[in-house]
C-alpha positions in Angstrom: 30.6 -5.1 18.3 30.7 -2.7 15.4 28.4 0.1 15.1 25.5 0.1 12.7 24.8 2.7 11.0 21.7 3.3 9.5 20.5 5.3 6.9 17.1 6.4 5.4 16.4 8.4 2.2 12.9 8.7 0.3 11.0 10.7 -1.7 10.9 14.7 -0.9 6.8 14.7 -1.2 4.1 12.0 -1.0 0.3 12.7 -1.8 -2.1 10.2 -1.1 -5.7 9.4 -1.0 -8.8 9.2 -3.7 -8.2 12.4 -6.1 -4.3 12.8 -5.2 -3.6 12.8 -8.9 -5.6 16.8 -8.8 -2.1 17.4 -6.5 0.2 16.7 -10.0 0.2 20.3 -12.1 1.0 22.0 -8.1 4.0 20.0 -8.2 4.8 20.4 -11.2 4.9 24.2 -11.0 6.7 23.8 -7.7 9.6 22.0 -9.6 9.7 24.6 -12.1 9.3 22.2 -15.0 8.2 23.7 -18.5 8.9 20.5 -20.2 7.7 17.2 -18.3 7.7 14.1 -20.3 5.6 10.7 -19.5 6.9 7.4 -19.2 4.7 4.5 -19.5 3.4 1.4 -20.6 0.8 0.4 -23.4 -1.6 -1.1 -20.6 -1.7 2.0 -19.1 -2.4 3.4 -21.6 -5.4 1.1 -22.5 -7.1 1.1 -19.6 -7.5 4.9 -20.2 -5.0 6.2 -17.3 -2.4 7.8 -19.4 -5.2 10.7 -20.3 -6.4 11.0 -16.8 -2.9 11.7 -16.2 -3.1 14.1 -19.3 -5.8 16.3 -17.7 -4.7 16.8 -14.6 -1.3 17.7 -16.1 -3.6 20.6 -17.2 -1.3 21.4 -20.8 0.4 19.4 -23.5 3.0 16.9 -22.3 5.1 14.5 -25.0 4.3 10.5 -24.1 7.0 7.5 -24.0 4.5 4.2 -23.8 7.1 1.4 -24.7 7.7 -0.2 -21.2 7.7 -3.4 -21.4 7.6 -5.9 -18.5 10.5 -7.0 -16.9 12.6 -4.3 -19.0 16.0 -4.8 -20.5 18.4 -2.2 -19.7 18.6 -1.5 -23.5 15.1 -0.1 -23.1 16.4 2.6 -20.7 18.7 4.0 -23.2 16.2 4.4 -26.0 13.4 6.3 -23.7 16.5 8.4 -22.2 16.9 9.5 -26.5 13.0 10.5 -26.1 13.6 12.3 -23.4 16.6 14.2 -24.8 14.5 14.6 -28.1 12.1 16.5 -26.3 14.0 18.5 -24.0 12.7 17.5 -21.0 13.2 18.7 -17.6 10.9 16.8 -15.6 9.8 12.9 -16.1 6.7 11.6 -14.8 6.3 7.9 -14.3 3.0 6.0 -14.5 3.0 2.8 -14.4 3.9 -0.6 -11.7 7.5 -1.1 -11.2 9.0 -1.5 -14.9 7.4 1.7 -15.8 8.8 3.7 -12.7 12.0 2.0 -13.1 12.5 3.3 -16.4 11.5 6.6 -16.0 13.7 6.7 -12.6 17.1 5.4 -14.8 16.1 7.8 -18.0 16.0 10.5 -16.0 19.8 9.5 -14.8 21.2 9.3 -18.4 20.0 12.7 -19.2 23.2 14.1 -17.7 25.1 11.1 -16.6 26.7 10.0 -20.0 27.6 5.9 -21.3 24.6 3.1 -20.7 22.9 1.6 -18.0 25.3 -1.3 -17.2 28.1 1.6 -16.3 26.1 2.0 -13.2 24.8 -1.0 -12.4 25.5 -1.7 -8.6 25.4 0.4 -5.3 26.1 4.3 -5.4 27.7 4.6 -8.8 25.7 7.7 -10.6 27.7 11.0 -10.6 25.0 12.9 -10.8 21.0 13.3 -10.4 18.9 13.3 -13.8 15.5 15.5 -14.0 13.3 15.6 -11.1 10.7 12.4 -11.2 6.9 12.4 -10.4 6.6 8.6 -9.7 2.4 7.6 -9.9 2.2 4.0 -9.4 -1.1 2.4 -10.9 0.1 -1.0 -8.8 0.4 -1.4 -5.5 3.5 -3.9 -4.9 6.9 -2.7 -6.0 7.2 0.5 -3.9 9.4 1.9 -6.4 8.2 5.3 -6.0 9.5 5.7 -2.9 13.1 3.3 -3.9 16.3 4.3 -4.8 16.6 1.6 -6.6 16.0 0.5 -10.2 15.8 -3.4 -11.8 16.5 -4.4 -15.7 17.2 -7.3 -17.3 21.0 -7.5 -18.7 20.0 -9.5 -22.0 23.2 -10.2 -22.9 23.2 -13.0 -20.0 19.8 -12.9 -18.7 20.0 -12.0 -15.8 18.6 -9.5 -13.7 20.9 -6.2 -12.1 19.7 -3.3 -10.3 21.3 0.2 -9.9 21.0 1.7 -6.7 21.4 5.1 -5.8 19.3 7.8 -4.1 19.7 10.0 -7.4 17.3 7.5 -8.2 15.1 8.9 -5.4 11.5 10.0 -7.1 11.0 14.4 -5.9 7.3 13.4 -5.8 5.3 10.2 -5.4 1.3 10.3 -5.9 -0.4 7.4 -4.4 -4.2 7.7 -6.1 -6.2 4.8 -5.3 -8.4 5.8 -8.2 -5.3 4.5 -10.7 -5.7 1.2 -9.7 -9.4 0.5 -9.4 -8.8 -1.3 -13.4 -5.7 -3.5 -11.9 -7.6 -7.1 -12.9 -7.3 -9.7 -9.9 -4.0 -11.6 -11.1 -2.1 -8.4 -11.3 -4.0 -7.0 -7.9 -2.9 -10.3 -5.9 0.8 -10.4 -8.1 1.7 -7.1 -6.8 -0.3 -7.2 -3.4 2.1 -10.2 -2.7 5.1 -8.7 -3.7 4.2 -5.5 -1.6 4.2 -8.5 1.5 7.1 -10.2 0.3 9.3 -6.9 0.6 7.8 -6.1 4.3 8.4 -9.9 5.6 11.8 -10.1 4.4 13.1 -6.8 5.0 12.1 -7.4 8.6 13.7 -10.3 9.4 16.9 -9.0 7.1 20.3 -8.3 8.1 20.6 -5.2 7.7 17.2 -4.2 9.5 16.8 -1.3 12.1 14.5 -0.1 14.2 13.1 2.2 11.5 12.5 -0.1 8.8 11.0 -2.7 11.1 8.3 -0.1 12.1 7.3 0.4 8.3 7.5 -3.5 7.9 5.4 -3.9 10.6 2.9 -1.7 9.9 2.8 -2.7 6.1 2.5 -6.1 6.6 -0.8 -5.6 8.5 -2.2 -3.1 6.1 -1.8 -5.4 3.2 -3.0 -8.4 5.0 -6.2 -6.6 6.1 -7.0 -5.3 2.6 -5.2 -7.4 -0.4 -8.2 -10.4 -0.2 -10.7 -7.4 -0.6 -8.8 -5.4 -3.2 -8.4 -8.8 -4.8 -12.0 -9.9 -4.7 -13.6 -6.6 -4.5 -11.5 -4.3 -6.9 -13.5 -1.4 -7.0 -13.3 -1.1 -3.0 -11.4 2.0 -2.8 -10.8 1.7 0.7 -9.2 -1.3 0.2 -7.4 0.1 -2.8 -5.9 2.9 -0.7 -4.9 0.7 1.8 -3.1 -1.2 -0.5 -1.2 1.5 -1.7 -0.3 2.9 1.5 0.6 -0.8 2.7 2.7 -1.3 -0.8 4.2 2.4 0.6 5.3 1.6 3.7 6.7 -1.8 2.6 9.0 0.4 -0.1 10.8 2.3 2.7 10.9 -0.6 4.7 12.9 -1.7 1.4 14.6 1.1 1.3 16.3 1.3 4.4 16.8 -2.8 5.0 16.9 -4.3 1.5 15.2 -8.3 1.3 17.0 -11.5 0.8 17.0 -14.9 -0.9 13.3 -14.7 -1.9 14.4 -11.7 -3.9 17.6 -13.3 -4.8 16.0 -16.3 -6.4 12.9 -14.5 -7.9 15.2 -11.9 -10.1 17.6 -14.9 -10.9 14.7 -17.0 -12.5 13.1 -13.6 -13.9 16.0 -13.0 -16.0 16.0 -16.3 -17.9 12.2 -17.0 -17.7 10.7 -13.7 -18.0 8.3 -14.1 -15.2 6.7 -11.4 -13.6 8.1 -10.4 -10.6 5.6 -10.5 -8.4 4.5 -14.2 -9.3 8.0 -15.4 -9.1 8.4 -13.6 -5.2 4.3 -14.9 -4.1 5.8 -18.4 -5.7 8.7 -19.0 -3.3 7.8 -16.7 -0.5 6.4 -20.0 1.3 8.9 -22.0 0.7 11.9 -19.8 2.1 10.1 -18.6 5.0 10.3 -22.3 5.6 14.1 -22.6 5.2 14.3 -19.4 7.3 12.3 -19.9 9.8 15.2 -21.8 12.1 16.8 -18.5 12.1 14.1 -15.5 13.0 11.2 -17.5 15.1 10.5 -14.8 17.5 10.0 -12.0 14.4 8.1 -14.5 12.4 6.0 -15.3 15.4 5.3 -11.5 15.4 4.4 -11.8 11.7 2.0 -14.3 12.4 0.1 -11.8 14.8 0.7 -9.0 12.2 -0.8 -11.0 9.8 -3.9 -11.7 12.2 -3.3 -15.5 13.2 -4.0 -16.3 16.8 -0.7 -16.7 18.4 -0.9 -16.4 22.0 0.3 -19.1 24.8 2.2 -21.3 21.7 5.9 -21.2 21.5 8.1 -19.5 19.5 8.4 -22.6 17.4 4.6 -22.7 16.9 3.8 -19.2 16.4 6.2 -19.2 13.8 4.6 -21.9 12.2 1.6 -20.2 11.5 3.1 -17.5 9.7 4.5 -19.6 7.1 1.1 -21.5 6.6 -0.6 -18.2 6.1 1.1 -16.8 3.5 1.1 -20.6 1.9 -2.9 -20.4 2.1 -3.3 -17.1 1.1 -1.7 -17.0 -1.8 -3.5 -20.3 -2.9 -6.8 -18.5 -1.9 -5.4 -15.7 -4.3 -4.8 -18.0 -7.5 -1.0 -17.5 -7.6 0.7 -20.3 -8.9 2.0 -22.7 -6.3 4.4 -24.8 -8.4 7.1 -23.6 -10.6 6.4 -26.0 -13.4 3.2 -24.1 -13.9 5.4 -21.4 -15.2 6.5 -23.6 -17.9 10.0 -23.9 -16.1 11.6 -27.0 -16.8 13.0 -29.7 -14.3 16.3 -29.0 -15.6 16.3 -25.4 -15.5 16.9 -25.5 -11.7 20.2 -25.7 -11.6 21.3 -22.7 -13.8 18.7 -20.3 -11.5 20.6 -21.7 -8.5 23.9 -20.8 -9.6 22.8 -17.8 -11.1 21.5 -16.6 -7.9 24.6 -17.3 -5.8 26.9 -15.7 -8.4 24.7 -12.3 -9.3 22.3 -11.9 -6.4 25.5 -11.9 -3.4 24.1 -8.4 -1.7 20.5 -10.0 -1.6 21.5 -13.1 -0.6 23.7 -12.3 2.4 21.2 -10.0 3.6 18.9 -12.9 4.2 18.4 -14.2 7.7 20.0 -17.3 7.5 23.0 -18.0 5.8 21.9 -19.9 1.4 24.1 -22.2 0.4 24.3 -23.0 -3.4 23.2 -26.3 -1.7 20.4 -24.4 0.0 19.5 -22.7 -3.2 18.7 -26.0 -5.1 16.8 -27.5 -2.8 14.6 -24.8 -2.0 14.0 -24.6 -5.8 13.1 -28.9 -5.4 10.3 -28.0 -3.2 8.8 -25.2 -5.4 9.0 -27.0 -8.2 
């Protein structure tokens, strides 16, 4: 048997708990930046986090806002020009995952010259960019602790990622505080995403013993606190356990990587434009279901993670009840259960299955049990 060798990178420093955003000018000092630049989105912006993040930076800082969601590659190159514009030597993402994304790849092009889609793939970045501050104001991608970045390639839409741990955030602030404004849809979006990573991660190929103990652990701090966050969003407990959860399910993500939920989600977000986390809540269900033959005994264990009585049933059972959970709860958290209620038509089906099976092949061969294009359709009949 061939040995496996594992590997786990993250970022250098993590701050987190209520106020953790006070911790921002120390680090920045630390870093020795005299020019930090902010990346970041216009609903940051409005809900009045963008100045918070201004105060505590405790002097003038230039702003990029122009994230948009699900962000083409193209959008990279243009905040990388800001960036250069204003000489900076430090980049500060706030923001979910688009806007940490962005900030994580502009940083790259500040010395590492050509576009985006040169690197898009595993390990291909010469060199690291400016140091990154990654503040997530979302607790789901974990991209402040990935070293990896997703864009949209428009010129085929799809969706490619570049992986690389010169990627890797210097400094992720976790402040619940930054996401007591995330409005429930967003909140249960991301929340689900942030479970979506852990559960498929642990039950991936390539997991260890390391990344199941942050899965584990994640996926029962985000099933304890998401309904409350969700229903209760100025619960800052339940905030920073969301964060933490969201966290822990990022290194999980880092070290293991997820499968065909993934796989299918970023082929249908690159045609349809649908947000990431609805598209990974969506068919979560529905490919535990296909996987479930092939990892009963760790989805049995997700089933107690997730806090559903499993003792004396079988494997077979046990197992069971974890894909009914997640199938309940997120109905119980109003994310869309059908995929023609994302205004995907019928036909559509066909071009997200063989786009998954021809751009998603590292995600997709990571997943538990072996996708078939065959697989991939019919999984996409029963979401539909």
């Amino acid at each position: 048997m061939a040995e496996q060798i594992g590997k786990f990178a993250t970022a250098q420093v993590v701050h987190h708990g209520p106020g953790a955003l006070s911790r921002l000018q120390g680090e920045i000092r630390r870093l020795g930046s005299e020019r930090p630049v902010i990346v970041t989105d216009p609903g940051v912006v409005k809900a009045g986090i963008r100045d918070q993040v201004l105060q505590a930076l405790e002097q003038s800082a230039p702003v990029w806002d122009s994230v948009e969601g699900e962000p083409r590659y193209t959008l990279v190159e243009e905040c990388a020009s800001f960036l250069r514009a204003n000489q900076c030597d430090l980049v500060i993402g706030v923001g979910g995952g688009s806007s940490l994304d962005v900030a994580k790849m502009a940083s790259a092009l500040l010395v590492n010259e050509g576009s985006v889609a040169d690197y898009f793939g595993v390990e291909r970045l010469p060199k690291a960019g400016a140091p990154i501050i990654a503040i997530p104001t979302t607790a789901g991608t974990g991209s402040e602790v990935s070293p990896a970045a997703v864009f949209v390639d428009p010129r085929d839409e799809r969706k490619v990622g570049v992986r690389s741990d010169f990627l890797l955030p210097r400094v992720a602030i976790l402040d619940p505080m930054l996401t007591l404004s995330l409005p429930p849809s967003l909140t249960a979006a991301t929340g689900v995403d942030a479970l979506t990573h852990a559960i498929e991660c642990y039950t991936a190929q390539r997991a260890t013993i390391l990344s199941d103990f942050f899965a584990e652990r994640a996926i029962t701090m985000i099933a304890d606190n998401l309904p409350i966050a969700y229903s209760r969003g100025g619960d800052v407990e339940a905030r920073n356990g969301m964060l933490l959860g969201s966290y822990l399910a990022g290194l999980t993500l880092s070290i293991a990587n997820v499968g065909a939920v993934h796989a299918l989600a970023q082929a249908m977000g690159g045609m349809f434009h649908v947000h990431h986390g609805v598209a990974n809540a969506l068919l979560l269900p529905h490919v535990m279901a296909f996987n479930r033959i092939s990892c009963k005994v760790k989805y049995a264990r997700v089933a107690e993670l997730l806090g559903e009585p499993a003792e004396g049933l079988s494997w077979d059972e046990a197992s069971t009840k974890a894909v009914e959970y997640v199938r309940r709860m997120t109905r119980e958290l109003g994310i869309p259960q059908r995929l023609r209620e994302l205004n995907i038509p019928w036909e559509a089906l066909e071009k997200i299955a063989q786009s998954c099976m021809q751009t998603q092949t590292r995600v997709v061969t990571n997943n538990p049990r072996t996708m078939s294009l065959d697989d991939a359709r019919e999984i996409l009949r029963q979401a539909y």
